[in-house]
C-alpha positions, -999 to +999 in steps of 0.1 A: +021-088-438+044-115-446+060-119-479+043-148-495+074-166-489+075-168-453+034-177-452+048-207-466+075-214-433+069-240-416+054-237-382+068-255-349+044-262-319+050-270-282+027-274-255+026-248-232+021-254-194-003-231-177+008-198-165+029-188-134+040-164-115+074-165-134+078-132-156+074-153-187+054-179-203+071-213-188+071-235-220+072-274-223+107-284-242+091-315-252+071-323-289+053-354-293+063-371-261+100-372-268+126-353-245+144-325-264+181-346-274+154-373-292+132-343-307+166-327-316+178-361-332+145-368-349+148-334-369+181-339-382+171-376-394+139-361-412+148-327-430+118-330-449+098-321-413+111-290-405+136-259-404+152-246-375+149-207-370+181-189-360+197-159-347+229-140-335+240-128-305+252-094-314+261-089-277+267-108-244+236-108-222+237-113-186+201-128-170+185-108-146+158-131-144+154-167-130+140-181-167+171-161-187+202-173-201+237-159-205+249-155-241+279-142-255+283-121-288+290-143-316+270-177-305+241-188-326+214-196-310+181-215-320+148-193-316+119-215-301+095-195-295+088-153-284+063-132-263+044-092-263+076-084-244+102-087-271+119-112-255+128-146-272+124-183-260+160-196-272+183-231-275+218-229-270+238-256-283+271-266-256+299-252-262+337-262-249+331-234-219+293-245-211+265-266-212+235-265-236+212-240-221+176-230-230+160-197-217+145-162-222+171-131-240+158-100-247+153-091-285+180-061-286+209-087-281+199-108-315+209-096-350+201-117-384+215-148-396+207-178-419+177-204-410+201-234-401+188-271-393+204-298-374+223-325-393+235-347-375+234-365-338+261-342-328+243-307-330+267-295-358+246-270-377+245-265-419+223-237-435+187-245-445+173-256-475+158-228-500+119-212-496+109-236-526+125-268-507+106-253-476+076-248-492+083-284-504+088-293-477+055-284-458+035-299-486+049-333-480+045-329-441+006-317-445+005-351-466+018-372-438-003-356-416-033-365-436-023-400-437-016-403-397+018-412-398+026-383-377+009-376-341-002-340-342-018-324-370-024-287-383-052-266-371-056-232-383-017-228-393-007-244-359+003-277-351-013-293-323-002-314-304-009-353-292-025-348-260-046-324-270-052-311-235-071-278-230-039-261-209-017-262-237-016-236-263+002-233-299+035-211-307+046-200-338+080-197-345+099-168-363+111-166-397+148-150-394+144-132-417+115-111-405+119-092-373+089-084-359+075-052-339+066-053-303+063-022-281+086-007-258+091-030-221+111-019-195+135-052-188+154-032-157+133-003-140+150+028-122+150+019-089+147+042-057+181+066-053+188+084-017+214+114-018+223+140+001+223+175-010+253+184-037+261+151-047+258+137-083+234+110-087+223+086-120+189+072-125+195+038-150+172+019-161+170-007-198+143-008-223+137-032-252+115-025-282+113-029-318+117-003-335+138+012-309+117+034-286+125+069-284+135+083-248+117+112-226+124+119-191+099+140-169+111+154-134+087+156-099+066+186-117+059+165-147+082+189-171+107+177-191+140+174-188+168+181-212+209+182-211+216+217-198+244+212-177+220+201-146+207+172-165+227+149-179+206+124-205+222+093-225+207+064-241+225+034-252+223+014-284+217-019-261+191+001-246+204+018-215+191+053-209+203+073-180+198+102-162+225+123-144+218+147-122+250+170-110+253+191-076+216+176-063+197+198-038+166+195-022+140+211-053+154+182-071+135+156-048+108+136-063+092+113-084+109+106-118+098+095-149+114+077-180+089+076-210+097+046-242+078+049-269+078+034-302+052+029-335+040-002-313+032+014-281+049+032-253+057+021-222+072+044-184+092+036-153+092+059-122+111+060-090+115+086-062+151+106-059+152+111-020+174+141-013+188+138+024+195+176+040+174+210+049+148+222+026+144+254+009+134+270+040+161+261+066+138+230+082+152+197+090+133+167+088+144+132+091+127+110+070+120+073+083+111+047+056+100+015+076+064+029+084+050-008+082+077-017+107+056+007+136+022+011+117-005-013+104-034+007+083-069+001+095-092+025+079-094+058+049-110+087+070-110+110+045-092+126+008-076+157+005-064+178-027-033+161-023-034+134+005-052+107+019-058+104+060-060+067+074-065+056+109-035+035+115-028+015+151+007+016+164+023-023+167+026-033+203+010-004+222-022-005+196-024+034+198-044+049+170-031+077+147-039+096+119-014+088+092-012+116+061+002+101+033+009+130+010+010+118-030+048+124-039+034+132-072+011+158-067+038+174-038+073+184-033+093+173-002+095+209+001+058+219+000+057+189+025+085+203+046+069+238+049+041+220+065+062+203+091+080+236+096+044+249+110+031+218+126+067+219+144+066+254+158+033+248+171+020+229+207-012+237+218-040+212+232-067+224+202-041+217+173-038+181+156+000+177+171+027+160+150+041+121+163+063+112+134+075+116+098+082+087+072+086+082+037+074+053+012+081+050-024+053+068-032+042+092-004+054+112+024+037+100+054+028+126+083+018+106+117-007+132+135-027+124+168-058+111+165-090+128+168-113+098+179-148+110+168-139+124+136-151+158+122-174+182+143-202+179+120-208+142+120-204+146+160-233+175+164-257+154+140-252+121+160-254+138+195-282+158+190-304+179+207-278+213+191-289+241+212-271+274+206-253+271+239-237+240+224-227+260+193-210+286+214-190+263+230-177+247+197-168+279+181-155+292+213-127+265+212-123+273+175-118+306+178-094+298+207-073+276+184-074+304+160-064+335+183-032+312+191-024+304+154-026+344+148-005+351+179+025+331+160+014+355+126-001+321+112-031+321+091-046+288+085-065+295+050-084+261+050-109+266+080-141+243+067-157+216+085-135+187+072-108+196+093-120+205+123-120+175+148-135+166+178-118+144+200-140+126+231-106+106+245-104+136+271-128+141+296-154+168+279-150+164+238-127+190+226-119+206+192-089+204+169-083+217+140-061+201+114-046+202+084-022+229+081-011+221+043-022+257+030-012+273+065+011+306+064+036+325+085+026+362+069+051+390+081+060+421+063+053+403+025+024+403+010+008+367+005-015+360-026-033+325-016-046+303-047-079+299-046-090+258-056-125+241-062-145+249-034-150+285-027-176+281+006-152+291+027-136+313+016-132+353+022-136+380-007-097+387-004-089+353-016-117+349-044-106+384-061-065+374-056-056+398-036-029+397-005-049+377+026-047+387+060-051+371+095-090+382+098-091+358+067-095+331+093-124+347+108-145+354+080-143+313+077-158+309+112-181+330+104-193+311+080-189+279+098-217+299+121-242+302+096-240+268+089-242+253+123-272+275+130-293+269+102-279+237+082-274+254+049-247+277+033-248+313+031-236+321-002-237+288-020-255+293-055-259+266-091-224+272-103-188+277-089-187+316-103-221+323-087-211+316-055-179+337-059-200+364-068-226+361-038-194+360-010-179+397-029-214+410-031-221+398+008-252+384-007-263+361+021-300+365+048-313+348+074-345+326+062-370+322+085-375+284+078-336+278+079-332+301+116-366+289+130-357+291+171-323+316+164-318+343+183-311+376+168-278+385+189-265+347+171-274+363+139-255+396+144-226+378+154-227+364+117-229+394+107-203+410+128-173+382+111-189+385+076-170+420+064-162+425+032-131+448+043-105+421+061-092+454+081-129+459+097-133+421+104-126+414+139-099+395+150-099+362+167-092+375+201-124+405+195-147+374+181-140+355+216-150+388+234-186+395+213-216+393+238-232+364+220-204+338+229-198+350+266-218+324+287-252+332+297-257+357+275-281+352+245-293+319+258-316+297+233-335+272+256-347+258+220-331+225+203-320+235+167-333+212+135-300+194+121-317+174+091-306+200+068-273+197+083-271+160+071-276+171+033-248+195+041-222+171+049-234+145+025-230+168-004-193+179+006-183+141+010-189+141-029-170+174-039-137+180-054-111+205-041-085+203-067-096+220-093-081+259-093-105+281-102-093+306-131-109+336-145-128+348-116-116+379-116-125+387-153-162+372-144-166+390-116-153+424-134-183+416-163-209+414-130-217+443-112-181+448-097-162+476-117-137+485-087-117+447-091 
């Protein structure tokens, strides 16, 4: 609140034009019709209508915007009007050196002062009258309102003006002696830095805010960061906080964060440190950044734990591709780079192949080939007529895929439907599988995979943490089996935990209703890839060589029901993979499993 002395300040009201594009509130320099020089010389001829609210520059001010002013410590300046923002609409008088000037300064550069009014014609300045002459003074200017020998009148504590017209509001001006609170606003962002690796780099950015905000920086894994010899942190009186980051390498890549907050309200910046050089691992990557320049988005084909996939069209040639773009906040460059690493050491004509690599502000953009028909699901249900000869063939090209994935000690880890493609470009559609984000080279070490919100897919040796294998891969297919034979899932129960428990336990059948027309060597094939023990499973090269998939053998002349096989996909389009799934391995020890 007020003290009851400055309810009774007198209140100044322009016109404001309607809003714009421009960062602040353009405002009308005019008052009943007269330009500001006659406004300016009709206040100091009438002291009884008004005071003039003022403030000092405490230091010089540079605009960075095209509605700013410069001002230099020491100048007094009028204050005309002010916004959420903290910054203040302001009058300055010419000086020897410049013109009058009116504009926008930011609050931090104004310090208190006297309420002055203008005397005379020639914009000299003398200090106001008291609060009892002011309060005087509005009394006698209500009264000559009343009596309509002045144009505007008062409305609610404003006065409005002439015109009356509905685009124009009422502002209040300040009392000098009362600053008041606004939350934190960033006035200068951090912008975008690019390094190489070793060098020292500083993130800058300016913030305004009364009371002055308090400063936290967070780095690319959301933590925070502190002066430890690495870090380097400083913030300004004038409101300048940097960031300082000495001997830069690769782990420091990412998206960072400064945090203002104050008792009014907080307020954040973020830009991306690009680190130019090898990553962790030894792998090179050269990072474009003018993907609009080659690629124009067309369509989303699908979300990912930490990506989106959009069919993009190459400018010129009009060649569609699959563009990954990789949130930069949810992923390193070097989680990203490890994924190159693998997509680069691999060519083969039933792998998603890598085109290109570029980086925007905000995500690391993989260009993969596309897969015109999209995932083999959608494609079975819309051909139609799925026989189990066509089945064969599909997970005869998976397993393919697979046995040259394991040749190169690579385990995928993410076999499911969603990313395995089917692309009809070539003359008989073909499979490809994609997405290698959670893919592995495993060699002597031992490799504990996380396991996240959907567990369908996945084997025993992942659910209960323990090291995964290359027969990992298999158990997947196998399930991917069961589901293209019958349309359901094989251990999928009410809850996340259940369904955990079914895939240790190997609680799965084979329902009449669901394998009406199956044969019984396509069900022992099933049950040949489901093991519990990944060293029993067969590997991907034994799978290819199983009776059931060599052609001619096992031969179902009858055409398979895929209704159920529409629910199926529906109901995946709508689950989420990000969550990680903790405490299994307690819940599983508390049901029927005592050797975990």
């Amino acid at each position: 609140m007020l003290p009851s002395q400055a309810q009774g300040l007198l209140w100044w009201v322009f016109p404001l034009f309607p809003a714009s594009s421009l960062p602040y509130p353009p405002v009308s320099y005019r008052a009943d019709g007269l330009a500001r020089n006659t406004f300016l010389k009709a206040c100091s001829e009438s002291s009884s209508s008004s005071n003039i609210s003022t403030m000092l520059v405490t230091h010089d001010y540079t605009a960075v915007k095209e509605d700013e002013i410069n001002v230099y410590q020491g100048e007094v300046v009028q204050i005309l009007a002010s916004n959420q923002q903290n910054m203040f609409l302001v009058f300055r008088a010419a000086t020897d050196q410049c013109p009058a000037a009116e504009g926008w300064i930011p609050g931090f550069v104004l310090g208190h002062t006297s309420a002055v009014i203008v005397e005379n014609p020639d914009g000299t300045l003398k200090k106001s009258t008291s609060w009892h002459t002011a309060l005087r003074l509005r009394k006698k200017s209500e009264k000559k309102d009343k009596d309509g020998k002045r144009e505007g009148k008062l409305e609610n504590g404003y006065r409005k003006s002439r015109e009356g017209l509905s685009n124009k509001v009422s502002v209040k001006l300040l009392n000098p002696n009362y600053i008041y609170d606004v939350p934190p606003e960033f006035v200068i962002p951090l912008s975008e830095v690019t390094c190489e690796t070793g060098e020292t780099v500083v993130l800058r950015c300016r913030v305004c805010g009364r009371p002055k905000a308090s400063i936290t920086w967070k780095g690319p894994e959301h933590n925070t960061l502190n002066n430890d010899g690495h870090y380097s942190i400083s913030y300004s009186d004038l409101g300048e906080a940097t960031l300082k980051i000495v001997g830069v390498t690769t782990e420091d890549d990412g998206i960072y964060t400064c945090i203002a907050v104050n008792d009014m309200g907080s307020a954040s910046s973020s830009a991306s440190l690009r680190v130019l050089g090898p990553g962790m691992d030894g792998i090179m990557v050269t990072w474009k950044d003018n993907f609009d320049s080659f690629y124009s988005e067309v369509a989303e084909l699908g979300r990912g734990r930490f990506s989106v996939v959009k069919k993009c069209d190459q400018k010129g040639t009009k060649r569609a591709v699959a563009a990954k773009f990789v949130n930069k906040k949810l992923m390193k460059r070097d989680q990203v780079t490890h994924e190159l690493g693998i997509l680069q050491s691999l060519q083969h004509p039933l792998l998603v192949g890598l085109l290109d690599t570029f980086e925007t502000p905000t995500s690391y953009v993989l260009v993969l080939e596309m897969a015109d028909q999209g995932r083999l699901l959608d494609c079975v249900v819309r051909w139609g007529s799925l026989t189990e000869g066509k089945i064969r063939a599909h997970l005869g090209e998976v397993l393919e895929a697979v046995r040259y994935l394991h040749n190169c000690r690579i385990a995928h880890l993410d076999l499911k439907p969603e990313n395995i493609l089917v692309d009809e470009s070539l003359a008989k559609p073909t499979i490809k599988l994609a997405d290698f984000g959670d893919a592995v080279q495993l060699n002597t070490t031992y490799y504990i995979h996380q396991l996240l919100g959907n567990p369908e897919f996945a084997a025993p040796e992942i659910i209960l943490g323990n090291p995964v294998s290359l027969t990992s891969d298999t158990w997947s297919v196998g399930v991917l089996t069961y589901v293209l034979l019958s349309g359901v899932s094989p251990f999928l129960d009410d809850s996340v935990e259940e369904t955990c428990l079914n895939i240790c336990r190997l609680d799965f059948s084979f329902p009449d209703d669901y394998f009406k027309g199956v044969s019984q060597k396509a069900k022992e094939f099933v049950c040949f890839l489901l093991q519990e023990d990944p060293a029993k499973r067969p590997s991907a090269a034994l799978a290819l060589q199983e009776q059931w998939l060599q052609a001619g053998n096992g031969r179902s002349t009858g055409v398979l029901d895929t209704s159920r096989l529409t629910s199926f996909i529906e109901r995946r389009k709508h689950q989420n993979d990000v969550r990680p799934i903790r405490s299994i391995k307690n819940f599983l020890q508390s049901r029927l499993l005592p050797r975990v």
